[in-house]
C-alpha positions as CSV (number, residue, x, y, z in Angstrom):
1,X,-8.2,20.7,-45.7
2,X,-4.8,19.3,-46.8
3,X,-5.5,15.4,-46.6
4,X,-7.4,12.4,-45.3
5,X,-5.2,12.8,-41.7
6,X,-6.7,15.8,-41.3
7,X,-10.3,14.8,-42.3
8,X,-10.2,12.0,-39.4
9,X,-8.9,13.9,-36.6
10,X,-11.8,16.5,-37.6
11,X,-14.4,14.3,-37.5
12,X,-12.9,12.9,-34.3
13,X,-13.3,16.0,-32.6
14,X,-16.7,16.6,-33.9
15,X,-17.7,13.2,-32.5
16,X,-16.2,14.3,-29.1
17,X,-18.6,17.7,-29.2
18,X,-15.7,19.3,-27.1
19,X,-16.2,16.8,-24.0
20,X,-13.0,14.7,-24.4
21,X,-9.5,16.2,-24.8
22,X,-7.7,16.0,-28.3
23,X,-5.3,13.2,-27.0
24,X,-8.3,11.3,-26.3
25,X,-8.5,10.9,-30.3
26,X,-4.7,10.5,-30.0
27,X,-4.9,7.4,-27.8
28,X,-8.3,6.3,-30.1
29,X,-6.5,5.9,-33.8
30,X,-3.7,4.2,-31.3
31,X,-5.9,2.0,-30.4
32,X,-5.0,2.0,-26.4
33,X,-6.7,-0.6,-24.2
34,X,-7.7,1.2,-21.3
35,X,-11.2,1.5,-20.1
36,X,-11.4,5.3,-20.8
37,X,-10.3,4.9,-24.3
38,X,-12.4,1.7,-24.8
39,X,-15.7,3.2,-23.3
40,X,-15.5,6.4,-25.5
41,X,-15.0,4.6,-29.0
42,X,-18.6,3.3,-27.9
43,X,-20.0,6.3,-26.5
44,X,-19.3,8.7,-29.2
45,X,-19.7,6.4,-31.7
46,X,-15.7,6.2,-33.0
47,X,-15.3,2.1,-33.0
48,X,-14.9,2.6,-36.5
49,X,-11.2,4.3,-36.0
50,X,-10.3,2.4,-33.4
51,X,-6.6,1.4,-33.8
52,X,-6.5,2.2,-37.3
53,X,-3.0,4.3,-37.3
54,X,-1.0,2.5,-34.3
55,X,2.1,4.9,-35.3
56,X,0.6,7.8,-35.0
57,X,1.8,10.8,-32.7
58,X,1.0,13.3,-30.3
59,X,3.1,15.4,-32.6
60,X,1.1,14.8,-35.9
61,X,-2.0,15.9,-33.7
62,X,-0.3,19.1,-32.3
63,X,0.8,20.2,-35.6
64,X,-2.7,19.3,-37.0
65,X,-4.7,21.1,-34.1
66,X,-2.2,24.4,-34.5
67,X,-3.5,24.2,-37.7
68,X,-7.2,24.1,-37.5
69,X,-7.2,26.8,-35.0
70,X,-5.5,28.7,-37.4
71,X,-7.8,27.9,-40.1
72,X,-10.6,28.4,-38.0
73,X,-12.1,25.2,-38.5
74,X,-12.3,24.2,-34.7
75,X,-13.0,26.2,-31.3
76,X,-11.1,26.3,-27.9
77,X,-14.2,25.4,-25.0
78,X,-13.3,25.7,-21.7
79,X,-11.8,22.3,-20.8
80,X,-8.1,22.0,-21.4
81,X,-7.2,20.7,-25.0
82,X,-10.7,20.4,-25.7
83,X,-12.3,21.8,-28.7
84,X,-15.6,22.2,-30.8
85,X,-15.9,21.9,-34.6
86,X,-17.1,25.4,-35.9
87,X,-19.8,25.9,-38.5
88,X,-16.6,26.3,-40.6
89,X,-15.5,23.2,-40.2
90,X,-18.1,21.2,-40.6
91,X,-18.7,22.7,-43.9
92,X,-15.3,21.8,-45.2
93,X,-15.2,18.9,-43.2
94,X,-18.4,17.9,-45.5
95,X,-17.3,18.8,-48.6
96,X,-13.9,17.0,-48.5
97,X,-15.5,13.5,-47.0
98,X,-18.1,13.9,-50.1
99,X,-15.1,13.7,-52.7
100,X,-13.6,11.2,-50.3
101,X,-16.1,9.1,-48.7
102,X,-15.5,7.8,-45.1
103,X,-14.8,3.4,-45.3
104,X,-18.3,1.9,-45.0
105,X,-17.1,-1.3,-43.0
106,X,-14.1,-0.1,-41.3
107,X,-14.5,-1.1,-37.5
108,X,-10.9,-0.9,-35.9
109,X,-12.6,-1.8,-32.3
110,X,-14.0,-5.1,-33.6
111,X,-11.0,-6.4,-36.6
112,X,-7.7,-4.7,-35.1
113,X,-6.4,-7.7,-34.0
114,X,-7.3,-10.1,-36.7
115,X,-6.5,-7.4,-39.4
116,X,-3.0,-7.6,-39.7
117,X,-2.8,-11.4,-39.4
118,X,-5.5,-12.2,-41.8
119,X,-3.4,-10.0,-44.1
120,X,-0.2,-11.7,-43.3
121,X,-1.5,-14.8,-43.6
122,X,-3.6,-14.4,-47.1
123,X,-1.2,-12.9,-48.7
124,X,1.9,-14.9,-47.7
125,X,-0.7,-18.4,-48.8
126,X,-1.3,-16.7,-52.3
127,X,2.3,-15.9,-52.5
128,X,3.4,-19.7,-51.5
129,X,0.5,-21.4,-53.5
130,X,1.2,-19.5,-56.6
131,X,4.7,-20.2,-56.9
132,X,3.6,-24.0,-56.1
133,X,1.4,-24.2,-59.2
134,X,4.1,-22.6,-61.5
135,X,6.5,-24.9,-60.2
136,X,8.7,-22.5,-58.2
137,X,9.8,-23.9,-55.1
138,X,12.2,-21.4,-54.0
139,X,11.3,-17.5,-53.4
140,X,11.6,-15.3,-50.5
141,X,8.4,-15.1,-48.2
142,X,6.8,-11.8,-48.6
143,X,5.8,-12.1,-44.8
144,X,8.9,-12.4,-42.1
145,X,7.0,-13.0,-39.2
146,X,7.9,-16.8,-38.2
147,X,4.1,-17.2,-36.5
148,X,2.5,-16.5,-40.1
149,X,4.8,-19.0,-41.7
150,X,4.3,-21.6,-39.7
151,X,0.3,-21.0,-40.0
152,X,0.2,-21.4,-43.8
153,X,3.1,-24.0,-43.6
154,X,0.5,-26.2,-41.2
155,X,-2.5,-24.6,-43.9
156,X,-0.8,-26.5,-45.9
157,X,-0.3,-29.7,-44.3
158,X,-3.7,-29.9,-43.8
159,X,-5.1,-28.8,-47.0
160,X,-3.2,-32.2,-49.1
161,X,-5.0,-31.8,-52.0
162,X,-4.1,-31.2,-55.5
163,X,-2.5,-27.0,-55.2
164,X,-4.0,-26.7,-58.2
165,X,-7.4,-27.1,-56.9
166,X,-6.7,-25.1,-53.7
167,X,-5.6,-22.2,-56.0
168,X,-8.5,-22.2,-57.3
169,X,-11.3,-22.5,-54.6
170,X,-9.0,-19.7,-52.9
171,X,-9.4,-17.8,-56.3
172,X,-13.1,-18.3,-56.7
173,X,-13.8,-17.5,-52.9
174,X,-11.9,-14.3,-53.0
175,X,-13.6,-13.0,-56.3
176,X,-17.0,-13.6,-55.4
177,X,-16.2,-11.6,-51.8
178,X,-14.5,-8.8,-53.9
179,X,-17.2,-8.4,-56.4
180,X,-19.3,-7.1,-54.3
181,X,-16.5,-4.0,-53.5
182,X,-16.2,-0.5,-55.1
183,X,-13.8,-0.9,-58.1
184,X,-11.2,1.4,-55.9
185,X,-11.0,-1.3,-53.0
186,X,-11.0,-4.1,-55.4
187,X,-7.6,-2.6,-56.7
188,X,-6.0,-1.4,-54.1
189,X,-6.4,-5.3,-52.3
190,X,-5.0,-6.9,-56.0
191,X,-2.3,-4.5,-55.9
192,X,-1.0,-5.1,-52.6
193,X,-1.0,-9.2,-53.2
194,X,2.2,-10.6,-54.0
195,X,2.7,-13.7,-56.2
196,X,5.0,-15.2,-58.8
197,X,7.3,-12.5,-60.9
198,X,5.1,-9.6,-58.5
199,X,5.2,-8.0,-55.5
200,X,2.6,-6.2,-53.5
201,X,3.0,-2.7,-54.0
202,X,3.1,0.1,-51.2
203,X,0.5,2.4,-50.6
204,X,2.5,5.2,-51.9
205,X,3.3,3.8,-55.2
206,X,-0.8,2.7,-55.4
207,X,-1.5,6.6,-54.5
208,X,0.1,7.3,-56.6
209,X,-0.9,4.9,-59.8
210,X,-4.6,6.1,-58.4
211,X,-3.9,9.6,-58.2
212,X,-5.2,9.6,-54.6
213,X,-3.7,10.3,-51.5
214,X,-1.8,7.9,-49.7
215,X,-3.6,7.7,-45.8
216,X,-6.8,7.7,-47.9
217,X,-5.8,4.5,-49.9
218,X,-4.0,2.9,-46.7
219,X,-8.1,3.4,-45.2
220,X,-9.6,2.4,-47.8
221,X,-7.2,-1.0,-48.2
222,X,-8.3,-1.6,-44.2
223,X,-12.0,-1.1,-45.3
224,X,-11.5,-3.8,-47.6
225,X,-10.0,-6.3,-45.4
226,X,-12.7,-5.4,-42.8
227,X,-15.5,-6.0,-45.5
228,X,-14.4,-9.7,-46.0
229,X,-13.8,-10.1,-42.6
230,X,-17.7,-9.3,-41.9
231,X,-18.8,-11.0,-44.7
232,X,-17.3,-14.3,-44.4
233,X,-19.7,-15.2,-42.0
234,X,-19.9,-18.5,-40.7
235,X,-17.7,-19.5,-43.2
236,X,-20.2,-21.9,-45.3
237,X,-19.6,-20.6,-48.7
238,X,-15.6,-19.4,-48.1
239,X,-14.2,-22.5,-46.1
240,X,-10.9,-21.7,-47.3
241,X,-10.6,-17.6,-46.3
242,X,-12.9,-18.6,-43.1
243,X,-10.1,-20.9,-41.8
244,X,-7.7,-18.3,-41.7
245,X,-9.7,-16.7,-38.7
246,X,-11.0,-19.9,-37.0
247,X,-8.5,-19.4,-33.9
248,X,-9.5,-15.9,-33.3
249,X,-13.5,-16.6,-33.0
250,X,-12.4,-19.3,-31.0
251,X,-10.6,-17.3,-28.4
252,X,-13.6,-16.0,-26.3
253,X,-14.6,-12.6,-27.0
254,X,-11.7,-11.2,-29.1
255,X,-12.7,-7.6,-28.7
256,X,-12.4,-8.1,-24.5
257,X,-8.9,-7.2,-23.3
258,X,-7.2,-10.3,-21.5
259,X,-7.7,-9.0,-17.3
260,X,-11.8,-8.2,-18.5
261,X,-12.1,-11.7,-19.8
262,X,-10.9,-13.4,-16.7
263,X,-12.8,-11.1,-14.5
264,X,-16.2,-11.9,-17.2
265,X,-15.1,-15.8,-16.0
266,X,-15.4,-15.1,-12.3
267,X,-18.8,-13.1,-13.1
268,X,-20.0,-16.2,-14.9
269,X,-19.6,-18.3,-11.8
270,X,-21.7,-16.3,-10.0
271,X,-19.0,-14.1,-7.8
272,X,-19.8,-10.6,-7.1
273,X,-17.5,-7.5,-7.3
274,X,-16.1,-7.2,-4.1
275,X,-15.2,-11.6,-4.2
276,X,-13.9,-10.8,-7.9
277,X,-11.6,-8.0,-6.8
278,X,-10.3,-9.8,-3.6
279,X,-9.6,-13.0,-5.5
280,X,-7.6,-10.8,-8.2
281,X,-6.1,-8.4,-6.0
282,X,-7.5,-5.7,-7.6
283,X,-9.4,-2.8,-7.1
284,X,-12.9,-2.3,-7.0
285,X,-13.2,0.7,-9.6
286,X,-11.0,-2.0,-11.8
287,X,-13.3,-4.4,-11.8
288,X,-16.1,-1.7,-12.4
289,X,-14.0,-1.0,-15.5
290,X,-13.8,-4.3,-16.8
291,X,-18.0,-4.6,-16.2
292,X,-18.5,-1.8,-18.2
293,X,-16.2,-3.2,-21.0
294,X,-18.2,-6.0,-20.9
295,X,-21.6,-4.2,-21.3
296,X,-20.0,-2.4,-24.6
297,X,-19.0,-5.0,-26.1
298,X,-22.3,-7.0,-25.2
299,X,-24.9,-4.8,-25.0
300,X,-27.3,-8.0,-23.8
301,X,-25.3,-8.3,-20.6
302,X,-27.2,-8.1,-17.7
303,X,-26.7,-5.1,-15.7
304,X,-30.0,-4.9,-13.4
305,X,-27.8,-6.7,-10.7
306,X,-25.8,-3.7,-10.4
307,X,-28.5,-0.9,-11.5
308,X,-32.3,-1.1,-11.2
309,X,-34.7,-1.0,-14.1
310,X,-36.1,2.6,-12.2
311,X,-32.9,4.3,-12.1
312,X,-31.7,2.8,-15.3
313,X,-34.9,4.6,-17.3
314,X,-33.8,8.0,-14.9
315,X,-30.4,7.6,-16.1
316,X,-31.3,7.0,-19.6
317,X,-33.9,10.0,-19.7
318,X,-31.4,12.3,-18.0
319,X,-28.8,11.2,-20.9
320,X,-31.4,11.8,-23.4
321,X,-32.7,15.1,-22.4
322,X,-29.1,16.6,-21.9
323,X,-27.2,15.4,-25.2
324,X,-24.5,14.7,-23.0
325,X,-22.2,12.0,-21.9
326,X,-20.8,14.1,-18.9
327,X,-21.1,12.0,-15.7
328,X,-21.5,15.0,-13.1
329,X,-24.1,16.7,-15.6
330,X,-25.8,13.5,-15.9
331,X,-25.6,13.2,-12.2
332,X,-27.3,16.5,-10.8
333,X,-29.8,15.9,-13.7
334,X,-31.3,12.7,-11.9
335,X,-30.9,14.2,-8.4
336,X,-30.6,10.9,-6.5
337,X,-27.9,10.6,-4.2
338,X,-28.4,6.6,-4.4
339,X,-27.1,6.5,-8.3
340,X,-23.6,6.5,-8.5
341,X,-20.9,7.1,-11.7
342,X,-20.7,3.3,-11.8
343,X,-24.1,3.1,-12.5
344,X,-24.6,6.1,-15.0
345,X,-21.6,4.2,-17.1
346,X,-22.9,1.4,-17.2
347,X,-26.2,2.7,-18.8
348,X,-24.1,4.8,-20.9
349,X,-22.4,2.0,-22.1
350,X,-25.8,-0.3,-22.8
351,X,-26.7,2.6,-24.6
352,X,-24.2,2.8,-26.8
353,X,-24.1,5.9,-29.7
354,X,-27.7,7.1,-29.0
């Protein structure tokens, strides 16, 4: 295996166990917001790479699948563009994520959004407060994107205090977060902050002062962010760090796409499917999709409105005794013409990984 690319996509595809095409994994490191691509992050247990290489392309996975077949790491099935790890596989595909672990925290499905604007944000405040405290006034923003600015601009405003004393409470709060990170993550993060007389350096030139490969520092750099992200909590002991995320937790479920949270609205209200699809002009499988977001990304949800407790536990046992997330194989395995796909999703999706 030639790098950390290549490790992903493999471990994609042995997620998939040959039941999802290989452009399902290219519309999962995407990060695509359809139901399809949504409800198999969940089912197959891939929420961690959700989103995490939004540039990537159908020709980097080509190029990558010509290769494994070559290398006989993967197997053709008999679904189109569908594949199976081999034994092969699996044994390099071990070996090389035990020299390069795979992130601990990294959750694409739940941070992708907030990622990048924490980032922005942070580093574009450490960058502003540390020029304040040195007396600098006058530097270019390492961060172009006018929302950002005018965030830590308002921070700012708000935060009157002595900079001196912001700088460091922000200081204090960010080491005691970091010090409970691998020594590699801790550096990679310092090394990408900008401040006075520095600037953050790419991930090339920190693969390159590590010795590591670049996509494998670029993952390891999101695992980090995604660590303080989880760990800030309710933001009790990091006030400062916790503020920049305060709009986002405010904004309803942030993981729901925008049409699933107005339809979770009218379901709140008490409106079936059929009043929630004729209000919204939608169809009725759409609205199916969006309930089954819903259940994935609440697994509490109630769903016995839609699905008894009996076929739910004939549904589940079927799942169980298969290994398979295949709807018609799950279908002919219960044998009830009464249970439709709807129903088997939406068990799927309360169950989660199993």
């Amino acid at each position: 295996m030639n790098n950390y690319l290549q490790a992903i996509i493999l471990y994609a595809i042995k997620k998939f166990q040959g039941e999802r095409s290989v452009y399902a994994i290219y519309h999962m490191l995407q990060g695509k917001k359809s139901s399809q691509t949504i409800q198999d992050a969940h089912l197959f247990g891939l929420t961690n790479i959700f989103g995490t290489m939004p540039v990537f392309t159908r020709q980097q996975l080509n190029q990558n699948i010509e290769q494994f077949l070559k290398d006989g790491f993967i197997n053709p099935t008999d679904k189109t563009d569908a594949y199976e790890i081999s034994g092969h596989g699996e044994g390099i595909l071990a070996g090389y994520l035990l020299n390069n672990p795979f992130p601990t925290y990294l959750n694409g499905w739940k941070y992708q959004n907030i990622t990048p604007v924490f980032w922005g944000r942070l580093n574009l405040l450490i960058q502003t407060i540390s020029h304040i405290v040195h007396n600098e006034r006058r530097f270019y923003p390492i961060q172009r994107n006018l929302k950002i600015q005018s965030f830590v601009k308002e921070f700012l405003h708000t935060h009157r205090q002595d900079r001196d004393l912001i700088a460091r409470h922000l200081y204090e709060e960010l080491v005691s977060l970091l010090e409970g990170q691998s020594d590699l993550k801790r550096d990679i993060f310092i090394l990408k902050l900008t401040g006075v007389n520095r600037i953050g350096l790419t991930f090339e030139q920190i693969a390159k002062s590590k010795e590591a490969e670049e996509e494998y520092v670029r993952f390891m750099f999101f695992d980090s962010l995604h660590q303080l992200l989880a760990e800030l909590g309710d933001g009790a002991d990091h006030p400062l760090l916790a503020s920049l995320t305060y709009d986002w937790k405010r904004g309803g479920n942030p993981h729901l796409t925008q049409s699933t949270q107005r339809t979770l609205q009218y379901l709140l209200e008490g409106r079936s499917m059929g009043e929630i699809a004729e209000i919204r002009r939608l169809k009725q499988n759409t609205i199916e999709d969006h309930l089954v977001e819903i259940v994935l990304s609440d697994k509490s949800f109630p769903i016995h409105d839609y699905v008894s407790g009996e076929d739910e536990r004939d549904i589940a046992a079927a799942i169980a005794e298969l290994g398979t997330k295949k709807l018609k194989a799950i279908m002919q395995m219960v044998d009830n013409k009464q249970i439709s796909f709807f129903q088997i999703r939406l068990v799927l999706a309360k169950m989660g990984d199993q």
